[in-house]
C-alpha positions in Angstrom: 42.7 -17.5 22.0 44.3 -15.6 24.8 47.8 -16.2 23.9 47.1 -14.5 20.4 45.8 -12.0 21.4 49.4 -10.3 23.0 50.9 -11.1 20.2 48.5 -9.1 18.0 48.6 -6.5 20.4 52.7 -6.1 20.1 52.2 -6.1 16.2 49.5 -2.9 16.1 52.5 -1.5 18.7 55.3 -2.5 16.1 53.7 -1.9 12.5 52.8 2.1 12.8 56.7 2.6 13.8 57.8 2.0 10.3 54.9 4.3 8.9 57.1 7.0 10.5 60.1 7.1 8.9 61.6 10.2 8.1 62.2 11.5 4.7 64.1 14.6 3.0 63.6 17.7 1.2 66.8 18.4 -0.7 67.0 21.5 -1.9 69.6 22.8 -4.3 70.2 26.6 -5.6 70.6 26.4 -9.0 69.7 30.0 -9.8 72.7 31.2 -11.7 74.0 34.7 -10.0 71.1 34.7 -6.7 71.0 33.0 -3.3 68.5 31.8 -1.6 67.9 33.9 2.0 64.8 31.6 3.2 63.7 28.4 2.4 59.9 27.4 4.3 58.7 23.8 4.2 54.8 23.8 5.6 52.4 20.7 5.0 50.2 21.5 2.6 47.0 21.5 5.0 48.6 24.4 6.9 47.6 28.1 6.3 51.1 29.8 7.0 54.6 28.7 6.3 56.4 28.8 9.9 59.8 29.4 10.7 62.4 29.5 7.8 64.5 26.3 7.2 67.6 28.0 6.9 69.9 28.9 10.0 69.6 33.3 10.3 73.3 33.9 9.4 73.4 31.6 6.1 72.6 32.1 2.7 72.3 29.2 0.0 74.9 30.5 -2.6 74.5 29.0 -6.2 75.4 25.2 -6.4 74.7 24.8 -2.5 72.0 22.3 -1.0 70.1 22.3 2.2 68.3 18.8 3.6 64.9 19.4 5.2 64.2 16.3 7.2 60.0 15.6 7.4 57.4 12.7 8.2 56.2 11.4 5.1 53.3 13.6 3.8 51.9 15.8 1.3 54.2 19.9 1.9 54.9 23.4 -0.3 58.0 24.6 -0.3 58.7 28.2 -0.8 62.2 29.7 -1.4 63.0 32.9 -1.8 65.6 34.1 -3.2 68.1 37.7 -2.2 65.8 40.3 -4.4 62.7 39.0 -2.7 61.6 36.9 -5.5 59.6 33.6 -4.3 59.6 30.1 -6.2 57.0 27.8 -4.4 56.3 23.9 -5.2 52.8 22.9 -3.7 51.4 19.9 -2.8 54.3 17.9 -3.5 53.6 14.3 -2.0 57.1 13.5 0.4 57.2 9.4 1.0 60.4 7.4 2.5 62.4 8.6 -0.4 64.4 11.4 -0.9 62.7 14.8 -2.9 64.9 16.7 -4.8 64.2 20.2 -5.9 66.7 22.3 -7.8 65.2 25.9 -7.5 65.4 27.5 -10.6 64.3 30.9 -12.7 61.5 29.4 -14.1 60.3 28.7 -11.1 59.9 31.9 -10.0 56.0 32.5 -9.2 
């Protein structure tokens, strides 16, 4: 029995590291004449969105994509767009595979 019990010791250690892999957000402008200014990704048990996933000087122009890398769980994701208008998915459940979320006018909230 005490030579088992390492080795199920190393496999708790081993198993939770594939529970972890990361997973993305792909977001794609396809509002017709608009770009997107900020784009906020928050978990869905937080209160406030946090920092804005885009980089301050860039703007996603119609046709671009960003990639939001997260840990698989349950996240809203707010764009908003150059005339202030917001477009928000909520509780959108993120697992190992890719999401992909083409932001469009009827979106808007």
């Amino acid at each position: 029995m005490g030579k088992l019990y390492p080795a199920v010791i190393l496999l708790l250690l081993l198993l939770p590291a594939g529970c972890f892999d990361p997973a993305r957000i792909i977001i794609t402008n396809g509002l017709e004449n608009k770009s997107i200014e900020y784009i906020y990704v928050s978990s869905s048990s937080e209160d406030e969105w946090g920092i804005n996933s885009l980089p301050e000087w860039k703007k996603l122009l119609p046709g671009e994509s960003l990639e939001v890398t997260v840990l698989p769980d349950t996240y809203d994701v707010q764009a908003v767009d150059d005339r202030g208008n917001t477009y928000t998915i909520w509780d959108r459940e993120i697992k190992e595979d890719d999401y992909l979320w083409e932001v469009v006018s009827a979106d808007i909230d």
